[in-house]
N, C-alpha and C positions, 0 to 999 in steps of 0.2 A: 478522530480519523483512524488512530491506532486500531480501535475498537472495532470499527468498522471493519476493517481490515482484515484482522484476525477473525471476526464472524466467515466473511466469506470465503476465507479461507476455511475454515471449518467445514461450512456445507461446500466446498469443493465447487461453486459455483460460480461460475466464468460471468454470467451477465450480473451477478451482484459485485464485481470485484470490477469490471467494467466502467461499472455507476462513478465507482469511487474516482474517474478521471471526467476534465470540460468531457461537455459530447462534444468540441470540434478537436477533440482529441485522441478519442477512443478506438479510433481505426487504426491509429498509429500503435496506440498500444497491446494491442491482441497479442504479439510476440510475448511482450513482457507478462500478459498475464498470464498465459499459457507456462511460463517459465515457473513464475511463483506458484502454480498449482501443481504442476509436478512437482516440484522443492518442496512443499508445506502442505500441499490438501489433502482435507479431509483428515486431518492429523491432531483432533480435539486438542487443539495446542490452548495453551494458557499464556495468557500477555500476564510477562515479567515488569521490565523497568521500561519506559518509556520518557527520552528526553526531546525535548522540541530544542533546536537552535536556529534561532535569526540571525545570524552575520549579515544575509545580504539585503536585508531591507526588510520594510512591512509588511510585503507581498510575497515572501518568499520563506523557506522554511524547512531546513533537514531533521528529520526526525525520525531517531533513532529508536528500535524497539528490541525488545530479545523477551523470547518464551519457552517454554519447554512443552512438546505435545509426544504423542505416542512413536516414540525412537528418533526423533529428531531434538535439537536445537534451534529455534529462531532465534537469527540475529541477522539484520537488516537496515539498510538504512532509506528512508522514502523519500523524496525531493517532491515539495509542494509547492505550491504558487496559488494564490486567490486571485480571483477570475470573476469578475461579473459578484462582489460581496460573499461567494463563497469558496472555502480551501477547495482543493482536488491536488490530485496524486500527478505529479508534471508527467507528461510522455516523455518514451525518448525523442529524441530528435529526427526531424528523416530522414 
């Protein structure tokens, strides 16, 4: 997921970065990805360290990333949830 991540962020692309959340979620998140493209896109960033942590169960999962791309710093944390046998990026709430 990291990976993914940091691709679309690369190409600056809002409906690849989208993907990365459920589709009954993706309305909600347009805010946040709008947010992370300004912060990070288009910024050949390179994925540094990448931790996954499970505290709250099997289905859930923070994971933390940090990179360095052209005059920024990535560091991030992405709140996941599996949905239907696959991860996705959690929305916020609404």
């Amino acid at each position: 997921m990291a990976d993914s991540y940091v691709s679309a962020l690369n190409h600056g692309d809002q409906d690849e970065l989208r993907k990365l959340y459920h589709p009954d979620s993706r309305d909600r998140a347009d805010s946040e990805v709008k947010t992370f493209l300004r912060r990070y896109g288009s910024k050949s960033i390179k994925l540094g360290d990448v931790q996954v942590i499970q505290d709250f169960g099997p289905d859930e999962a923070k994971v933390q990333i940090t990179g360095t791309g052209e005059g920024i710093r990535l560091s991030e944390t992405l709140y996941m949830g599996r949905r239907d046998g696959s991860w996705y990026l959690a929305a916020p709430p609404n």
